[in-house]
Wavefront OBJ file of the C-alpha trace (Angstrom):
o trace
v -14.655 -0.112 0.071
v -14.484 -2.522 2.845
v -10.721 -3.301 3.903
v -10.730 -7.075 4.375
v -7.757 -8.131 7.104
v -6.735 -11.606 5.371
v -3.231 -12.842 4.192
v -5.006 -12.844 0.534
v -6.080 -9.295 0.751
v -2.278 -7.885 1.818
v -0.769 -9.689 -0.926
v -3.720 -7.861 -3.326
v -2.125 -4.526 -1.684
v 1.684 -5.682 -1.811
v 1.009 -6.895 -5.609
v 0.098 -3.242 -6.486
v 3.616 -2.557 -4.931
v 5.100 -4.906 -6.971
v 4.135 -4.136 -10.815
v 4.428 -0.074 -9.850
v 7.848 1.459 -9.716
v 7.204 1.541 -5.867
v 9.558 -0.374 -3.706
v 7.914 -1.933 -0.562
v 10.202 -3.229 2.074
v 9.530 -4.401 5.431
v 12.025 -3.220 7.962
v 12.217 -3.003 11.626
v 12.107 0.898 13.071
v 10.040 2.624 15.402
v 8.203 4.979 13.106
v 5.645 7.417 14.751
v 3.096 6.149 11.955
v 4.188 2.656 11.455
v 5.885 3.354 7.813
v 8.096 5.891 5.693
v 7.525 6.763 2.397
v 10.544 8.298 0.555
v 8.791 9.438 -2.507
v 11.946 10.701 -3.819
v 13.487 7.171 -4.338
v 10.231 5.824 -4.484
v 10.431 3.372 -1.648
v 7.967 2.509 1.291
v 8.722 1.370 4.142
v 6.844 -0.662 6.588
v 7.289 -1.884 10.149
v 7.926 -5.737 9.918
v 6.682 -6.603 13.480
v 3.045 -5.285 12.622
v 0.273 -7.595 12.837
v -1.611 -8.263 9.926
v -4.470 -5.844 10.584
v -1.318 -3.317 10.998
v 0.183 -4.074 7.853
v -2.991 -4.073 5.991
v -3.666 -0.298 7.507
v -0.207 0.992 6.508
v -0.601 0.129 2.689
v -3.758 1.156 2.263
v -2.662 4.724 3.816
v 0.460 4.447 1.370
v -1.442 3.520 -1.561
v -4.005 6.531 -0.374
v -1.362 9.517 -0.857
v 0.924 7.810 -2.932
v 0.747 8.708 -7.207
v 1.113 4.995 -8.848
v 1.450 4.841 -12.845
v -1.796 2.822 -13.492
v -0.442 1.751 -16.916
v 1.744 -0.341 -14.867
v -0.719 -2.146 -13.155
v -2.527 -5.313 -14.266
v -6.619 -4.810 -14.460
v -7.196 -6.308 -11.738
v -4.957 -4.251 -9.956
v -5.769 -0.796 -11.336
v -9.627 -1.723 -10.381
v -8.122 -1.947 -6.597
v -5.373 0.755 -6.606
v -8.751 3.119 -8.068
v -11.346 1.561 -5.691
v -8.551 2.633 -2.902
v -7.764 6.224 -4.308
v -11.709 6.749 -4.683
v -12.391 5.970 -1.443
v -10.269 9.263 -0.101
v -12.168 11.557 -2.391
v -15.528 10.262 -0.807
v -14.147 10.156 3.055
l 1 2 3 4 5 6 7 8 9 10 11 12 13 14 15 16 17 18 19 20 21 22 23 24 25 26 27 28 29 30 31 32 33 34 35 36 37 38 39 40 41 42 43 44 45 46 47 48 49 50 51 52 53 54 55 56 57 58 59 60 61 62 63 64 65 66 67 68 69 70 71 72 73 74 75 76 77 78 79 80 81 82 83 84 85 86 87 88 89 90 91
């Protein structure tokens, strides 16, 4: 899968966040990775003063080790989220 760095593209990945039971919040903070992901509350957090490109790289490495409920998701989404989570098995 070929990440695509558009404004249409990050709201594909922050549309996953929003029919899951994942939280995604954009915060300032200097974290060493560029976002937190407090699986406990279910919340990820990402550094608001990324660039696009930055942004774009930070949800796809969320949505990467993160366990989403794909029942939730709409099929359009769950054909993404599953394109995304494939991806790791093959790199």
């Amino acid at each position: 899968m070929e990440l695509k760095y558009t404004r249409p593209f990050l709201n594909k990945l922050e549309d996953i966040f929003a029919e899951s039971d994942f939280v995604l919040r954009y915060e300032k903070g200097n974290f060493k990775a560029g976002y937190c992901v407090l699986k406990d509350m279910k919340v990820a957090v990402v550094n608001k003063y990324f660039s696009l490109e930055g942004k774009i790289n930070c949800l796809y490495d969320i949505l990467r080790t993160i366990t989403v409920d794909e029942s939730l998701l709409s099929e359009k989404n769950r054909q993404l989220y599953q394109d995304i989570r494939n991806q790791e098995r093959t790199n």
